[in-house]
C-alpha positions in Angstrom: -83.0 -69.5 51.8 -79.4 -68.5 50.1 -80.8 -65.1 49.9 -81.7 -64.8 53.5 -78.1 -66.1 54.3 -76.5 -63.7 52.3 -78.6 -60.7 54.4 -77.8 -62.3 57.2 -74.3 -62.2 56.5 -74.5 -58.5 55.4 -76.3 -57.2 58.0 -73.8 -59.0 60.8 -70.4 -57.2 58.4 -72.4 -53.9 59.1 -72.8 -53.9 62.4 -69.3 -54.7 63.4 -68.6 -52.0 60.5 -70.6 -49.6 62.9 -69.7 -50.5 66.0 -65.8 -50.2 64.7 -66.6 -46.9 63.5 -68.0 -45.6 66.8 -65.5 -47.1 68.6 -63.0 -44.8 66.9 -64.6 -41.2 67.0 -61.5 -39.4 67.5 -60.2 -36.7 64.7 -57.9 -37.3 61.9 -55.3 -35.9 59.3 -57.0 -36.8 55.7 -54.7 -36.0 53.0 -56.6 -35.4 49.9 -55.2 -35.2 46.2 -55.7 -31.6 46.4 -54.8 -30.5 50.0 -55.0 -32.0 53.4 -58.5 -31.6 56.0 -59.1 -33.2 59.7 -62.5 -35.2 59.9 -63.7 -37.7 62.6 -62.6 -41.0 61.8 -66.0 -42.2 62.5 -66.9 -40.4 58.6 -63.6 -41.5 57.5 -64.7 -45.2 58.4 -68.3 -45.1 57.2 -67.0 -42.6 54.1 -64.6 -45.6 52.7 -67.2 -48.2 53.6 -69.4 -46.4 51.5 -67.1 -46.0 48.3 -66.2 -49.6 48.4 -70.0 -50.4 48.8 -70.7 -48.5 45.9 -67.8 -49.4 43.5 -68.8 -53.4 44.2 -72.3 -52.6 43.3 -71.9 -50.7 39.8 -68.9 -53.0 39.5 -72.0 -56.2 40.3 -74.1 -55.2 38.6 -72.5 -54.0 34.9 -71.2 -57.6 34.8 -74.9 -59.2 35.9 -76.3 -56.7 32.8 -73.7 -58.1 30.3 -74.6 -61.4 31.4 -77.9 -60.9 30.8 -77.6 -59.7 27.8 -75.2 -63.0 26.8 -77.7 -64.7 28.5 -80.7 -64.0 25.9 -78.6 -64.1 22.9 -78.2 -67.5 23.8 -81.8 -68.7 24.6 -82.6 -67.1 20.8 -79.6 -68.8 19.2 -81.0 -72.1 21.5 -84.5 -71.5 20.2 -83.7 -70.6 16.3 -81.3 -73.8 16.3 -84.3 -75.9 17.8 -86.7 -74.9 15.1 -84.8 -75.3 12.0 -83.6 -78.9 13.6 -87.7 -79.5 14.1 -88.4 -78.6 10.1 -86.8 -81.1 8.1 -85.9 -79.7 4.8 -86.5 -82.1 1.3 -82.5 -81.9 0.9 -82.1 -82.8 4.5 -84.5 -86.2 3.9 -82.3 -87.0 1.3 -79.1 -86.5 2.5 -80.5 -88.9 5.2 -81.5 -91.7 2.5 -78.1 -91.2 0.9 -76.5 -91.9 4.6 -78.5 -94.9 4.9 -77.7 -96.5 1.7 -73.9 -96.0 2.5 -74.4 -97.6 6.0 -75.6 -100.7 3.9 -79.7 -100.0 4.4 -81.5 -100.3 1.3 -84.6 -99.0 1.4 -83.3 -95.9 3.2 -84.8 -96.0 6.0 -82.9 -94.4 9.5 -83.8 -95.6 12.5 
């Protein structure tokens, strides 16, 4: 459902996008680092559209990737911690038994 609302959404921003962009179809001045050109605003529109589009995207998804990555590093730290707490060690036992007897239990028992 959230990811139909989300196309939903998108494909709504792109038509106004379009129908903005056809709306203004008359020629332009583009200055350009190295010169200056004329172009339709229409491309000019749908050109910087585009860009922006694309830098969100690599921008999306190099920071879903690293979460990933964090992601699995902690499920096998979450794993590795749950198996050694699952395999009780002799020294662990006893460190327990020493515990107990402090706490005032005198067989050594924990509960």
């Amino acid at each position: 459902m959230k990811g139909q609302t989300y196309f939903i959404f998108a494909l709504i921003i792109a038509i106004l996008i379009a129908i903005f962009a056809v709306i203004n179809v008359g020629a332009v001045q583009v200055n350009y680092l190295f010169g200056t050109g004329e172009a339709p605003l229409i491309l000019v529109i749908l050109g910087s559209v585009l860009m922006g589009g694309l830098i969100t995207f690599s921008f999306g998804a190099v920071k879903f990737y690293q979460m990933k990555r964090e992601n699995k590093s902690l499920r096998s730290q979450l794993s590795s911690t749950k198996t050694s707490d699952t395999k009780e060690t002799p020294s662990r036992r006893s460190r327990k038994r020493e515990t107990a007897r402090a706490v005032g239990n005198e067989d050594g028992k924990t509960n």
